[in-house]
C-alpha positions in Angstrom: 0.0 0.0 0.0 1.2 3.6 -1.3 0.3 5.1 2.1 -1.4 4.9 5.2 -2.6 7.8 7.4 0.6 9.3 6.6 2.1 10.8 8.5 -1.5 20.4 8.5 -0.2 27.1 8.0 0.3 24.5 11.5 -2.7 23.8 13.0 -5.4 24.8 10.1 -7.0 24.1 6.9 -5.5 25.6 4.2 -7.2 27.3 1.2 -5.4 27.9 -1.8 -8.0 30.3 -3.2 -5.4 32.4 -5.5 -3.5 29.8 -6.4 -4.2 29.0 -10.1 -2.9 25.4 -10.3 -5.3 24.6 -7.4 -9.0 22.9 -9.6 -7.1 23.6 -12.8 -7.4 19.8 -13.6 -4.3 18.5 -15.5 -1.2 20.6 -15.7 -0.6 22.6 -19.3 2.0 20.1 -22.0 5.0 21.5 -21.3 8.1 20.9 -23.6 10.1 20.4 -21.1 13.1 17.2 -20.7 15.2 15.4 -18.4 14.2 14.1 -14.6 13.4 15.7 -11.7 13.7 14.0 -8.4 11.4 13.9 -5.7 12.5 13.3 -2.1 9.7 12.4 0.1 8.9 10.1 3.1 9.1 6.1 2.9 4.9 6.4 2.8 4.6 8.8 -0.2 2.5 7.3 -3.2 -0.4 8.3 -5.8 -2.8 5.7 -7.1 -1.0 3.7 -10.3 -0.9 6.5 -13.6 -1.1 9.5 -11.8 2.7 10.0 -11.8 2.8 8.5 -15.5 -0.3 10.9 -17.1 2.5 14.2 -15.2 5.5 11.9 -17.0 3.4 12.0 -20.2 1.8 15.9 -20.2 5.6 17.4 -18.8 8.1 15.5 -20.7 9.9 15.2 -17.8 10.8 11.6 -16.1 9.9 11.5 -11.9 12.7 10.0 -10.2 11.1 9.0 -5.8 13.4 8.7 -2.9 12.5 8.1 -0.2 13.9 8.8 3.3 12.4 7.3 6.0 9.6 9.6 8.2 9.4 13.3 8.0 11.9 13.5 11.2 14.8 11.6 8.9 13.5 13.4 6.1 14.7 16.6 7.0 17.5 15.9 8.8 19.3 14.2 5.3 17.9 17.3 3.7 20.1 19.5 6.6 22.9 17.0 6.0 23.2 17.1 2.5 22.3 21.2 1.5 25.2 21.6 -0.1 24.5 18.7 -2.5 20.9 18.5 -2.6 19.5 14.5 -3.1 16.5 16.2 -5.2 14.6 18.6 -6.7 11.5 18.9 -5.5 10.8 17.7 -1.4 7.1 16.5 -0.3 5.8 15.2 3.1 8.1 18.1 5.2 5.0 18.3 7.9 4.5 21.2 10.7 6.4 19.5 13.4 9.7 20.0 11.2 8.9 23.0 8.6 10.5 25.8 10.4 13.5 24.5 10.6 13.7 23.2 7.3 12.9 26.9 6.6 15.3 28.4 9.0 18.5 25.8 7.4 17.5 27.4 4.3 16.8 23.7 2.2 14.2 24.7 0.3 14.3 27.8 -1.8 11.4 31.0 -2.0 8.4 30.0 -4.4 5.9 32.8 -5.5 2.7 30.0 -5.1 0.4 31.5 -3.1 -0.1 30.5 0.5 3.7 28.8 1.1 4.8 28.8 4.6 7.2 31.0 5.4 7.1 31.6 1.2 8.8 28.8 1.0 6.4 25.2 1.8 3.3 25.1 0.6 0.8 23.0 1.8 -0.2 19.9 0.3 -2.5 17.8 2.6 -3.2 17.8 5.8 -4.9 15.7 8.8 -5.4 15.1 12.2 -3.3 12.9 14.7 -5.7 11.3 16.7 -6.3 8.5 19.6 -8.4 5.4 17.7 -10.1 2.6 19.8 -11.3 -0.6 18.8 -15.4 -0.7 19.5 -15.9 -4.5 18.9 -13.6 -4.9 22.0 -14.7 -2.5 24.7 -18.3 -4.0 23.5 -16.7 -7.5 24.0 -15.1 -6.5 27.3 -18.0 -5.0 28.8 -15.9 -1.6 29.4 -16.5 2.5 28.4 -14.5 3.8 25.8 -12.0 6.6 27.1 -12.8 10.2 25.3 -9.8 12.6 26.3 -6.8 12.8 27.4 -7.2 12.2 30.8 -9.3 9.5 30.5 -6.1 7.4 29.2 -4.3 7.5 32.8 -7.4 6.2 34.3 -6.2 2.7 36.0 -9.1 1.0 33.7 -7.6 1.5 31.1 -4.0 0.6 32.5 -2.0 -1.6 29.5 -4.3 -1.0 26.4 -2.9 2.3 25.0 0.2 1.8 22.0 1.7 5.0 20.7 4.7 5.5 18.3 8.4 6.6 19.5 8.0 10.3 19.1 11.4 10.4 18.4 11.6 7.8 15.5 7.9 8.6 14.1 5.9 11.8 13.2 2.7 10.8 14.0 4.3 10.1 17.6 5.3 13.4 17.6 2.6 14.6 16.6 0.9 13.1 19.8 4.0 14.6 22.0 2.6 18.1 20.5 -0.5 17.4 21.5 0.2 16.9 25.1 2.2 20.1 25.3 -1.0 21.6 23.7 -3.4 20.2 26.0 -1.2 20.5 29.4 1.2 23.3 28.7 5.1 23.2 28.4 5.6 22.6 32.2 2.4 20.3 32.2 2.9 17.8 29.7 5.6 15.7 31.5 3.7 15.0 34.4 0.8 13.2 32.1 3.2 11.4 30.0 4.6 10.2 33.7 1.0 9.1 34.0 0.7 7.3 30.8 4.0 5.7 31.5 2.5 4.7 34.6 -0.5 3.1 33.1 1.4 1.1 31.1 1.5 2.7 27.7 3.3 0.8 25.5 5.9 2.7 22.4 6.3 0.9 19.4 9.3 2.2 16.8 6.6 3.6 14.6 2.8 4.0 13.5 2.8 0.7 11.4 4.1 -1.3 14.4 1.8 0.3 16.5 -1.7 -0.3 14.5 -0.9 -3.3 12.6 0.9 -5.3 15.4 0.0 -3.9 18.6 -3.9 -2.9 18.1 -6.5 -5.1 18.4 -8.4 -3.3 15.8 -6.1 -3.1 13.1 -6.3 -6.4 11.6 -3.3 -7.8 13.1 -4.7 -9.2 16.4 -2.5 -6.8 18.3 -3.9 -6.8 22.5 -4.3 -3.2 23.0 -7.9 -1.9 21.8 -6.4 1.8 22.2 -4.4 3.2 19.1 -2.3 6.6 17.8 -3.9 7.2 14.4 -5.9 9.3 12.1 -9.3 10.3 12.1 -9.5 9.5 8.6 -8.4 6.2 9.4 -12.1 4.4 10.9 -13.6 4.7 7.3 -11.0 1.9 6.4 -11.8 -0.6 9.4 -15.6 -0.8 7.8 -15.8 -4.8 7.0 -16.5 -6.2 3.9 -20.4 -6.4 3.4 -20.7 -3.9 6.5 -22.0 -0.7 6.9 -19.6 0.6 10.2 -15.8 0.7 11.1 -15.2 -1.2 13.8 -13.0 1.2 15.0 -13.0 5.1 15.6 -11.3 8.2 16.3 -11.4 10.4 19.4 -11.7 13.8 18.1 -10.9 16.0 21.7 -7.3 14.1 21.4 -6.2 15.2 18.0 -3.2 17.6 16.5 -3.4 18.7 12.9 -0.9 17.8 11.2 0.1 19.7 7.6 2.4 18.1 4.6 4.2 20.5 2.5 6.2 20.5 -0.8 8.9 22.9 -2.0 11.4 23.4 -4.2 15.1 22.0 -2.7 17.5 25.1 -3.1 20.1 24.1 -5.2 18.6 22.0 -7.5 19.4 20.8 -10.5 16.3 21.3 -12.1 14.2 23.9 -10.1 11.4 24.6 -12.9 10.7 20.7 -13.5 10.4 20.5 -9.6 8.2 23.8 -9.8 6.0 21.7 -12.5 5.6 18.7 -10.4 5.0 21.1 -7.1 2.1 22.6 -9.3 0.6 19.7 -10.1 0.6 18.4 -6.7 -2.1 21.1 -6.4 -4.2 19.9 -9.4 -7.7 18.4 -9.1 -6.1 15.1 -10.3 -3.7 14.5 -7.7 -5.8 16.4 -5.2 -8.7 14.2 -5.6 -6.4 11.0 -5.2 -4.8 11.9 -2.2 -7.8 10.8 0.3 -7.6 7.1 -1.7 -4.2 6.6 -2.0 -2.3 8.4 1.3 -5.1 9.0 3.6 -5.2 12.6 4.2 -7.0 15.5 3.5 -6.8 17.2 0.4 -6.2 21.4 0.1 -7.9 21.9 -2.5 -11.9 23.2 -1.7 -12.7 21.6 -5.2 -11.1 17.9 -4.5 -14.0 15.2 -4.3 -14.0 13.0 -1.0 -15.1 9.7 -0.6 -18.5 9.9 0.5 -17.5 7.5 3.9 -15.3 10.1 5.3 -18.2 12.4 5.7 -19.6 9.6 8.2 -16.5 8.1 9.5 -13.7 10.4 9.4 -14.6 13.6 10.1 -12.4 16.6 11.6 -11.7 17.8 15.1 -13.1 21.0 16.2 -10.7 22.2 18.1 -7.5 20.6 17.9 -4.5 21.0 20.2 -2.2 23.8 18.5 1.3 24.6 19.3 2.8 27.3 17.4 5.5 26.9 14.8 7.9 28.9 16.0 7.5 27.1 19.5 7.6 23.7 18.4 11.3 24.8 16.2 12.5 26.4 19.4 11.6 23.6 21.8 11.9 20.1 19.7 15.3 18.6 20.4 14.9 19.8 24.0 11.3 18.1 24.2 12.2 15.0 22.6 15.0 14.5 24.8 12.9 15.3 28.0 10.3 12.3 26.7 13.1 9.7 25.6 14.1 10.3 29.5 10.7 10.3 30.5 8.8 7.0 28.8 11.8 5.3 27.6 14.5 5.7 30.5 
């Protein structure tokens, strides 16, 4: 599978109004020649002939690498600035964009709406606590709905999360305790989880296919770090409701950008595939094939998301510049905290 529940401005839905690529369907023929690389995260993918038909109307050839999670991701970016691995970078997310900003990777673009006029949103989503219905039905106990609820001795050895030092999603969670408790509060409830006998896998995969009950692997813990958008895909065959679902007061929005690396060796075919990131075509495939939500205002939704993966109100927000300032330092104070 291309994708799933990859690992959103932070902490918002994006609206590319003036941005002319945005609903524009496919990108204009273009004589352009030659390859343009895309460096992206090991979960990147479009359904199969979406990166042909650009291939086909462009001229150009798309060369993926990949590079692990958005965390490693930027960090080889950093590494290797003075000899960039691409042209074109997508799946930077909000955790990580200002300081791929502030080490200067990714050069100024004039589309509208780029972060720091430099990233510019692609999709985006929300990083959520998931539980397994069928087995707090089968067990005869409440689902949790916050936070708090997840240091509660009943629910003492049924929570997995992933390393938020080896995953984005995991940090993504970490974000959303500092959100939700503050920056001298958040410790204390991840002593409390700890505690309770949460349990760290290496990363999300781990976490929801091994370690979940509900995500088709037999895993013991019924309590899960996900999407929202990811109960619409627990719906069994022949069934008309996921078995599983998202706990929308626990969630932190989570943005993926693209931009063009500076010093690349082909800056306008990376522009080109940037733009048609943002076309109808790939914006409409982005909910099938990687799980998140689409920028675009035009891009069609499956009609089960609606139902079964909708949005949190009010997610937890931590501002950019605080998250650039305070990362390393955080991560280091939760390795110490959970891992020891």
């Amino acid at each position: 599978m291309a994708r799933i529940h990859s690992l959103v401005a932070a902490a918002g839905i994006v609206v590319l109004a003036g941005c002319s690529a945005v609903g524009s369907g496919d990108p204009a023929p273009s004589a352009s020649a030659g390859t343009v690389t895309l460096v992206t995260h090991d979960s990147f993918g479009l359904s199969d002939g979406i990166l042909e038909a650009f291939e086909e109307q462009s001229g150009l050839t798309v060369d993926v690498v990949e590079q692990g999670d958005a965390g490693a991701l930027v960090n080889q970016l950093v590494l290797t600035s003075d000899a960039p691995l691409g042209d074109l970078v997508f799946g930077i997310d909000n955790s990580f964009a200002s300081r791929a900003v502030d080490e200067g990777v990714v050069a100024p673009t004039s589309t509208p709406d780029a972060f720091e006029g430099a990233l510019v949103p692609i999709d985006y989503g929300d990083v959520c606590i998931n539980v397994d219905h069928a087995w707090f039905t089968a067990n005869g106990v409440a689902e949790p709905a916050t936070l708090e609820d997840l240091t509660e001795p009943e629910y003492k050895d049924l929570l997995v999360v992933p390393n938020a030092v080896t995953s984005s999603p995991g940090l993504s969670f970490l974000l959303a305790t500092v959100g939700a408790f503050g920056e001298d509060g958040w410790q204390a409830y991840w002593t409390a989880l700890k505690a309770n006998g949460v349990k760290v896998a290496d990363g999300w995969s781990d976490a929801y296919y091994t370690d979940f009950s509900g995500g088709g692997g037999g895993g013991p813990r019924p309590i899960v770090l996900s999407y929202a958008s990811s109960p619409p895909y627990t719906v069994p065959e022949g069934g008309t409701e996921p078995t599983t679902g998202a706990l929308l007061g626990t969630c932190f929005r989570q943005t993926e950008y693209a931009g063009v690396l500076a010093g690349a060796d082909n800056p306008e075919g990376a522009q080109q595939l940037l733009d048609f990131l943002l076309t109808d075509q790939v914006q409409d495939d982005i909910p099938v094939s990687m799980y998140m939500y689409p920028v675009s205002p035009t891009a069609t939704l499956p009609p089960e998301w609606a139902a079964f993966a909708p949005l949190a109100s009010d997610p937890f927000e931590v501002a950019p510049e605080v998250i650039d300032a305070n990362r390393e330092p955080w991560l280091t104070e939760w390795s110490d905290t959970v891992i020891g």
